[in-house]
N, C-alpha and C positions, 0 to 999 in steps of 0.2 A: 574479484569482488566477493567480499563474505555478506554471505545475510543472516542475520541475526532475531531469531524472531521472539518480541515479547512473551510474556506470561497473560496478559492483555489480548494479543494478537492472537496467539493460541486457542485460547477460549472462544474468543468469538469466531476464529473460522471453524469451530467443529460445530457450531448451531447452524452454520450454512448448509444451504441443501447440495446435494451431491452435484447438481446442475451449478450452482453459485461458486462452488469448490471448482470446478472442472473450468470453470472460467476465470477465475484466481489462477491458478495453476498455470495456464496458458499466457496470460499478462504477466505473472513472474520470469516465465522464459523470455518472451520478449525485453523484461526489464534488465533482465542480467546479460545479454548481448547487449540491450543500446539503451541505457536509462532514459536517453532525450529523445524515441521514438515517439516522431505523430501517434502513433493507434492509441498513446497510453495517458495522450491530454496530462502530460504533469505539468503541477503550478506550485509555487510557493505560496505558502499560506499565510495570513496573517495575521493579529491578535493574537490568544492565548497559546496561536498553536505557530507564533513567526517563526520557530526554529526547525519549521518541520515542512517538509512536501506533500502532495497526493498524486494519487493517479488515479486514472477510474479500469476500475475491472469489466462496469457495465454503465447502463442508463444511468442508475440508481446509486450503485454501489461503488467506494473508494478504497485502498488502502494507502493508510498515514504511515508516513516515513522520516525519518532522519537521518542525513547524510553524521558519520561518524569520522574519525581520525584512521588513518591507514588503511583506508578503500573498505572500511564496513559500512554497513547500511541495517539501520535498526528499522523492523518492520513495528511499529507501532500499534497499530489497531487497523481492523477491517467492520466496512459498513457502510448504512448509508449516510443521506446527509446531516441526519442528525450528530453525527459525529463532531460534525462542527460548534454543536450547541456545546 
């Protein structure tokens, strides 16, 4: 699996704190051994964002994904649930 990370996604994880990072980090390992792990509560979304997945890194916070052509995976955006707005 390639991951591919936004210009979006980029940004907004460097405003996360060292603490918010270190647990991004840890839910991507997990996601690149097994995308449909329990721990990572992935759902398909729906409305403006039906093409796209999440998962949660915490209580609070998600990253938005999109499954791609020939096993890439576009990392979207990280945050919380306002992301959905």
């Amino acid at each position: 699996m390639q991951i591919i990370y936004t210009t979006e996604f980029s940004r907004r994880f460097k405003k996360f704190s060292k603490e918010a990072k270190l647990q991004a980090v840890e839910k991507e390992k997990i996601f690149r051994k097994n995308p449909h792990d329990s721990k990572l509560k992935l759902n398909k979304l729906s409305g403006k964002l039906k093409d796209c997945w999440a998962f949660s890194i915490s209580y609070s916070d998600r990253i938005i994904i999109e499954f791609g052509d020939n096993d890439i995976v576009y990392f979207q955006t990280i945050g919380d649930h306002d992301l959905y707005k």
